[in-house]
Biotite code that builds the C-alpha atoms (Angstrom):
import biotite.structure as struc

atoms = struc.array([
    struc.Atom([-270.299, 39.112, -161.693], chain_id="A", res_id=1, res_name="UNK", atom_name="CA", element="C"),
    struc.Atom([-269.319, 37.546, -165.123], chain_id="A", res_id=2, res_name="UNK", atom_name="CA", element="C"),
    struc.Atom([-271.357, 34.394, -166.111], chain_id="A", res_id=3, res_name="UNK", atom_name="CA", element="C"),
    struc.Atom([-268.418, 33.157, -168.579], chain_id="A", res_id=4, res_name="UNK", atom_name="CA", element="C"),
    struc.Atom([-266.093, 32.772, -165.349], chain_id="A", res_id=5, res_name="UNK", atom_name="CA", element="C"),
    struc.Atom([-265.007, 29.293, -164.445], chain_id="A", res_id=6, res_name="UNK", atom_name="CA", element="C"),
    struc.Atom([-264.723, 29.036, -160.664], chain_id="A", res_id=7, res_name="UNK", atom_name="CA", element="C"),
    struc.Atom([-262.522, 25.812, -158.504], chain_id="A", res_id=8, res_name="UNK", atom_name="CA", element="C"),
    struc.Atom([-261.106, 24.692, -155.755], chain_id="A", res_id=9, res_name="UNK", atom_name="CA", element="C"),
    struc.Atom([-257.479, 24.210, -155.244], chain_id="A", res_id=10, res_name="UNK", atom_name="CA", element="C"),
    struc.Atom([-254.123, 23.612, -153.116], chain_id="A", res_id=11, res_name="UNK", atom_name="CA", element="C"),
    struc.Atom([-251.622, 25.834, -153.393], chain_id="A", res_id=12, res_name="UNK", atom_name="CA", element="C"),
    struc.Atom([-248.316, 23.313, -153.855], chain_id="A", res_id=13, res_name="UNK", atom_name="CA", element="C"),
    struc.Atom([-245.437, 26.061, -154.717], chain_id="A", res_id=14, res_name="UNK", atom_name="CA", element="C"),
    struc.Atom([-244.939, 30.164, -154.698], chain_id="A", res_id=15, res_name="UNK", atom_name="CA", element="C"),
    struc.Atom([-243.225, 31.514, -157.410], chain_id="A", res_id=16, res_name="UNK", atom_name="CA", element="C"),
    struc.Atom([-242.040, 35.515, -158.127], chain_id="A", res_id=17, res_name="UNK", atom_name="CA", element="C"),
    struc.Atom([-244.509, 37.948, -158.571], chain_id="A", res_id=18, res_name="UNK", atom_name="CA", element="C"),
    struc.Atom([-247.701, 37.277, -156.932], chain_id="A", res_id=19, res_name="UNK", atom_name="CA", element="C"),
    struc.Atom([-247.836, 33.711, -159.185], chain_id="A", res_id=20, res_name="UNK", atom_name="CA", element="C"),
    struc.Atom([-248.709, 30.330, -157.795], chain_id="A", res_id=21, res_name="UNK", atom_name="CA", element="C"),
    struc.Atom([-248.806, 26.278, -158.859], chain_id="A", res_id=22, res_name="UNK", atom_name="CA", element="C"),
    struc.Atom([-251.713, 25.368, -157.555], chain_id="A", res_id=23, res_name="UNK", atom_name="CA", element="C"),
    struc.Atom([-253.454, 21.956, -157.774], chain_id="A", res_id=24, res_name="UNK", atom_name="CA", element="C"),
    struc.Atom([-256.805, 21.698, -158.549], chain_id="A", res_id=25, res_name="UNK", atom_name="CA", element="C"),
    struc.Atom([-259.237, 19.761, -156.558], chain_id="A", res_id=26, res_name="UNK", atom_name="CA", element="C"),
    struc.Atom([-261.660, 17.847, -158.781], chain_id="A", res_id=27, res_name="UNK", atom_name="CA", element="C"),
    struc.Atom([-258.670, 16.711, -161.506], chain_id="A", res_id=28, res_name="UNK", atom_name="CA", element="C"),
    struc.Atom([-255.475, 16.770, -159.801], chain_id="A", res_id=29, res_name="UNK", atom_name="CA", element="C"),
    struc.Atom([-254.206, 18.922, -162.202], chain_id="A", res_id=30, res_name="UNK", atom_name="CA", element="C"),
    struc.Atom([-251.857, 21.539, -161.897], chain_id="A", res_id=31, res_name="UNK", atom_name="CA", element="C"),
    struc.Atom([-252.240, 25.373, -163.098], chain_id="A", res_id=32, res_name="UNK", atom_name="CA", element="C"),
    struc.Atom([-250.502, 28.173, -162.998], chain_id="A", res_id=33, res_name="UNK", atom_name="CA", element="C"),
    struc.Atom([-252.437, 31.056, -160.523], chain_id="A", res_id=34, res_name="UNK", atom_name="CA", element="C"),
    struc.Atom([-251.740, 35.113, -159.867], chain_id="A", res_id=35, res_name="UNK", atom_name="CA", element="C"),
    struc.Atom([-253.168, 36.270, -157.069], chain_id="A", res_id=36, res_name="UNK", atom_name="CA", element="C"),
    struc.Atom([-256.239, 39.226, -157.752], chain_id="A", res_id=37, res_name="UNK", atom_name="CA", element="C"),
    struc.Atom([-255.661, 42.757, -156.935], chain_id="A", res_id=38, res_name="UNK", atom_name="CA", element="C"),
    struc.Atom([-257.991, 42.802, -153.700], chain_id="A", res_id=39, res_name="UNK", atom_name="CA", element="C"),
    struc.Atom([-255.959, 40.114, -151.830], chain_id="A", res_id=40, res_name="UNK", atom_name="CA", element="C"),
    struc.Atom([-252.853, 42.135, -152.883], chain_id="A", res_id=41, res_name="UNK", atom_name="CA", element="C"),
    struc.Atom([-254.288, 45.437, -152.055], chain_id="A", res_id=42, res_name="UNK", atom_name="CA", element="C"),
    struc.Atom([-255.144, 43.888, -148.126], chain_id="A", res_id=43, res_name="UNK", atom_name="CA", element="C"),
    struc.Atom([-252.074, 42.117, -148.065], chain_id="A", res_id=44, res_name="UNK", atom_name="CA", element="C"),
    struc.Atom([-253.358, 38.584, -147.293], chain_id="A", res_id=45, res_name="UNK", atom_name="CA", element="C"),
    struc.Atom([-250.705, 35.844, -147.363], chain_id="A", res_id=46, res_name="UNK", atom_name="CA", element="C"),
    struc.Atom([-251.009, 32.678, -149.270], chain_id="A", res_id=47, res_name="UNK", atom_name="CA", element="C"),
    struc.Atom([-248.472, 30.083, -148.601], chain_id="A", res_id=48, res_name="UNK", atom_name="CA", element="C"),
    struc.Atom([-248.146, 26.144, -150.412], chain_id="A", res_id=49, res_name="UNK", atom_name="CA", element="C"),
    struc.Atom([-250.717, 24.144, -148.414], chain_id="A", res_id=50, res_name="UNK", atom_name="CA", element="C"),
    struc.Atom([-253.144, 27.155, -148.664], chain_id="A", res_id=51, res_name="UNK", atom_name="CA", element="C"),
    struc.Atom([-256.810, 25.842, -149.490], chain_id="A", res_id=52, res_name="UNK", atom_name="CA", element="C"),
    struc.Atom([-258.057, 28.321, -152.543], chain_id="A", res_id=53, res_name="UNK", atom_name="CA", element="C"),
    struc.Atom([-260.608, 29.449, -154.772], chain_id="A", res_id=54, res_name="UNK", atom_name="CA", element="C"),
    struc.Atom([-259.442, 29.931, -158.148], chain_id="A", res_id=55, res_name="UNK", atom_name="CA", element="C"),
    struc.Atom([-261.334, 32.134, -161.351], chain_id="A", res_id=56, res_name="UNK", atom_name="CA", element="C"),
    struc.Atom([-260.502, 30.934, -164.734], chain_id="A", res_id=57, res_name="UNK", atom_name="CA", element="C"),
    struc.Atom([-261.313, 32.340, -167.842], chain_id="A", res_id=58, res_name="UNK", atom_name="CA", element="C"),
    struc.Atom([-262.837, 30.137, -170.476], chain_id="A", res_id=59, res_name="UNK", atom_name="CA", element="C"),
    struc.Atom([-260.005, 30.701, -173.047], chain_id="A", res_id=60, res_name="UNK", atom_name="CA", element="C"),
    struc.Atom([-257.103, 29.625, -170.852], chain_id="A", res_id=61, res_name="UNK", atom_name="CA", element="C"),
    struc.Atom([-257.982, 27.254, -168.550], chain_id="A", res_id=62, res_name="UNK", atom_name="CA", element="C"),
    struc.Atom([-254.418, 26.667, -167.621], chain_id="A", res_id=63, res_name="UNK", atom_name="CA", element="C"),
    struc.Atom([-254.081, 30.467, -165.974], chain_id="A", res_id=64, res_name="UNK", atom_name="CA", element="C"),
    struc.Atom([-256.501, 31.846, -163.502], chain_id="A", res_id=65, res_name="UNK", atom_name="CA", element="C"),
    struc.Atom([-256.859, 34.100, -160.558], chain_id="A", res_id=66, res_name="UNK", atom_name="CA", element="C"),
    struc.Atom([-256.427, 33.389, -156.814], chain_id="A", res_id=67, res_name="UNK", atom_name="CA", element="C"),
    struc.Atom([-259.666, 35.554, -155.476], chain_id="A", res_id=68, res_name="UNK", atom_name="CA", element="C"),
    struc.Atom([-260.487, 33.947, -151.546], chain_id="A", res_id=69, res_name="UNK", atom_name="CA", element="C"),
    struc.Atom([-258.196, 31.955, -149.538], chain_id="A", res_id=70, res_name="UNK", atom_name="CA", element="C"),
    struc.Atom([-260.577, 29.258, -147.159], chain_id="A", res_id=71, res_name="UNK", atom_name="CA", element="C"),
    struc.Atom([-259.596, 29.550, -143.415], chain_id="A", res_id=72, res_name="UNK", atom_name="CA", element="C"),
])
């Protein structure tokens, strides 16, 4: 696993086209845009607004980042 990736907690508040999310983050209330990762495409697991989510960011962009485990 990559040490430079930035990893939170968020709610999923709307679904957009294409696999993309808004998401709210947890610890800031503040809200990002979010793709979900090839895995959770590849097994088809849903993610729908109200969805509790973990979320990988990239240190360059922290406005973008990568849906990669929905919480049950």
């Amino acid at each position: 696993m990559n040490k430079d990736i930035i990893e939170k907690n968020a709610i999923v508040t709307k679904n957009l086209a294409g696999g993309l999310f808004r998401a709210e983050l947890e610890d800031t209330k503040e809200e990002v845009l979010a793709v979900i990762s090839g895995k959770m495409r590849k097994f088809r697991i849903k993610i729908i607004p109200g969805d509790y989510v973990k979320v990988e960011f990239s240190p360059h962009d922290l406005t973008l980042g990568r849906i990669t485990y929905r919480y049950k």
